[in-house]
Every structure is written in C-alpha cells, then in structure tokens.
N, C-alpha and C positions, 0 to 999 in steps of 0.2 A: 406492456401489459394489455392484454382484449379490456372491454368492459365490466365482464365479471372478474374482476381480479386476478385471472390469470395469466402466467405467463406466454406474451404472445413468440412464441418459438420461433414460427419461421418469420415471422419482423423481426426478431433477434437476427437469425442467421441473413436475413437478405441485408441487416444493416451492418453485418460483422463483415460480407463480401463487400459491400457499397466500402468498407471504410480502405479495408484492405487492397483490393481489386482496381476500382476506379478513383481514390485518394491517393493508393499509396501511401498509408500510412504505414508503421515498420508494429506497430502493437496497438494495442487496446487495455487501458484499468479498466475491469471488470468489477461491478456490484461498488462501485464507490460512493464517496459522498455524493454527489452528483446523480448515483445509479440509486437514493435512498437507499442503501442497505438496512437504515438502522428500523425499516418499514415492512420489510423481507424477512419471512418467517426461514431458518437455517435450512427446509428444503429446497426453496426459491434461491437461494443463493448457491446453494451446490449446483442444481441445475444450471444456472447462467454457468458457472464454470465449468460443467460439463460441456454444455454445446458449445461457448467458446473455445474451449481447447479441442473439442472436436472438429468444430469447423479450420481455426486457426492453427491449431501447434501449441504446444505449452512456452515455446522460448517466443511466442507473439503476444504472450497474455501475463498482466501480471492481476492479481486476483486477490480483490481485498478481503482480507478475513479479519477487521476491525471488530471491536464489539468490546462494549464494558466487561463481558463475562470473560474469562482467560481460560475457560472451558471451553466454550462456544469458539474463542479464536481456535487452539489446537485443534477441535475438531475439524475445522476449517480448515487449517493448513494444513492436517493431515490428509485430507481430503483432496485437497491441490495437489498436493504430492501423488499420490496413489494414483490419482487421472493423467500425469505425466505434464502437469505445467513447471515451470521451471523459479517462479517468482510467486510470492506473494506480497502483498503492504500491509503492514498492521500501526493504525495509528497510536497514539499514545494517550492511554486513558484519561477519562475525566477521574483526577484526584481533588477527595475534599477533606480538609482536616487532616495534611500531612504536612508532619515535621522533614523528617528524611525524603523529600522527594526523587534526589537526583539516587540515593541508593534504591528506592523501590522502581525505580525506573529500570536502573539498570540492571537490577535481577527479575523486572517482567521479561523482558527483553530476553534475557537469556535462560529465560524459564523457554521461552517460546526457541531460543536461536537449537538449545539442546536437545528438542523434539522432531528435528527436522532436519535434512539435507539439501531444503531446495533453498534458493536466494530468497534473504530478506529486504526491503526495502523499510525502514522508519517512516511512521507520516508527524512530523507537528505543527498543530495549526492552532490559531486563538481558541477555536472551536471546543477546544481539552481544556481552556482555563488557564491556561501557562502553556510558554515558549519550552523546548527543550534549548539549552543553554548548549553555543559550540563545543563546548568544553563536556558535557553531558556526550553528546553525539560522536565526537570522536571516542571516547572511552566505549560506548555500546559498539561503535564501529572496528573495536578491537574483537569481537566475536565473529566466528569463522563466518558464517556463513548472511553477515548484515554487507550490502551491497551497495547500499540505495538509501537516499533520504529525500523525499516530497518535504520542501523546506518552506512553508507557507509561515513567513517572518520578516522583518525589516533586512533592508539592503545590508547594515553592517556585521547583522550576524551571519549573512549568507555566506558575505566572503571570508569571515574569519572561519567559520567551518570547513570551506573551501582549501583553505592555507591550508589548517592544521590535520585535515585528516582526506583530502582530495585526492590522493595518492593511493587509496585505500577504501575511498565511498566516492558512489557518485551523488554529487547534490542536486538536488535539479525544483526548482520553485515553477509555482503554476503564474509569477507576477509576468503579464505579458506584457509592462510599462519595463519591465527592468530585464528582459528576456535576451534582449542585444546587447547592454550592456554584463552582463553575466556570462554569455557565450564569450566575448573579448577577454 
C-alpha cells in the first residue's frame, strides 16, 4: 500500500515477479491473514486478485475470500472464478453461542462448495475460537470441490486428518517447527 492508503500496484506486481521469477516460488495466498484482509475494503481485495492472477495465472494464486459475511465470501469467490483463478481459501468463521457447530460448519462450507467450480481450500486456526476437529474436516472434505486445508492446529490433529481424509485433501500447516516432520 503507498501512503495514502492505496493500493500500491506496481510493488504488488514487482513483488509478485520477485517471488515467482527470481525465488521460484510455485504460487502465492493472496489477501491473507498476513495480507490483513479483514482491513481491505471488498474493492481492494478484488483488485490484489486481479493483478495477481494477471500477472501470475489463476492455477499460481490461491485467493482468500475469508470474511465473517458469507455474502462477502461468495461474492469473493465468485469473483475468483470469473478472473480465471483456480483456487480460493475460506477460513472458518468466528462462531459465538453455537450448539450445533460441527453441523453449521458443514453447511457454510457447502453453501460456499455449491456456488462454485473452482478449488476450495478450508483454513482453521485458533484465530476462529475453535479448532475444526479431524473428523469435521474429512466429512466437509467429502464435497466436490474442497481440495485443501491450511491446518494451523496441534501436531496430533494434523496427522489424524492426514490418515483419514489425505487421500482426498491435501493438509498442509503453516508450523515450520513441524514442516519436516509432516513432509516424512
């Protein structure tokens, strides 16, 4: 971002070829926790996934469309889709005051899986207030087009997710203390 708050474009695009180009990196999450999405008005966040999928490719970018609203997320994914990215990540809301968690999960989820043809990726982190439970994650994992889980949770749920639905998702955590032992 420049100074005035705006999005600075072409330090986007020179840092989108820096990552690509001369890292070698294979992709980019775009607008993440990291990128503060939740600070990014829904024009600023369409754009970053414009110019990255312009600059990049849609199968190089996966493109968060998180957000408490489940308006705001579709319009998001739909949006990712239309520009020809191939992925998006949608975290897993902050719930307060719910009984049925693991059923409202699994019908945001596929409120969101039914809107769309492009890959899903799940995110859950402490961040939501609760873990999604293995057993949670492989059932949402049974919907066509969920691909992917950003698995930011303790070592034993990682691999039990891994068992039971690895064949069908891929899990992948950001812990870079347990990142060798996970690959093994």
């Amino acid at each position: 971002f420049r100074p005035d708050g705006s999005i600075d474009e072409a330090g986007f695009r020179r840092n989108l070829r820096h990552w690509v180009d001369d890292l070698g990196i294979d992709g980019v999450f775009v607008s993440g926790k990291q990128g503060e999405f939740f600070s990014m008005s829904l024009a600023e966040r369409k754009r970053t996934f414009d110019i990255a999928v312009e600059v990049l490719g849609g199968a190089r970018t996966i493109l968060s469309c998180s957000d408490q609203n489940l308006d705001t997320v579709i319009k998001l994914a739909k949006h990712a889709q239309a520009i020809g990215s191939d992925y998006i990540v949608v975290h897993a809301p902050v719930l307060h005051f719910l009984t049925k968690q693991d059923d409202t999960l699994l019908a945001y989820y596929r409120t969101i899986s039914e809107r769309l043809d492009i890959g899903i990726a799940l995110w859950s982190h402490p961040d939501s207030g609760y873990l999604m439970s293995p057993e949670l994650c492989a059932r949402v994992a049974e919907l066509p087009n969920i691909v992917a889980i950003k698995y930011s949770v303790p070592r034993e749920m990682y691999a039990k997710l891994t068992r039971l639905a690895g064949d069908r998702l891929i899990v992948s955590t950001a812990s870079e203390e347990e990142w060798f032992d996970n690959i093994v």
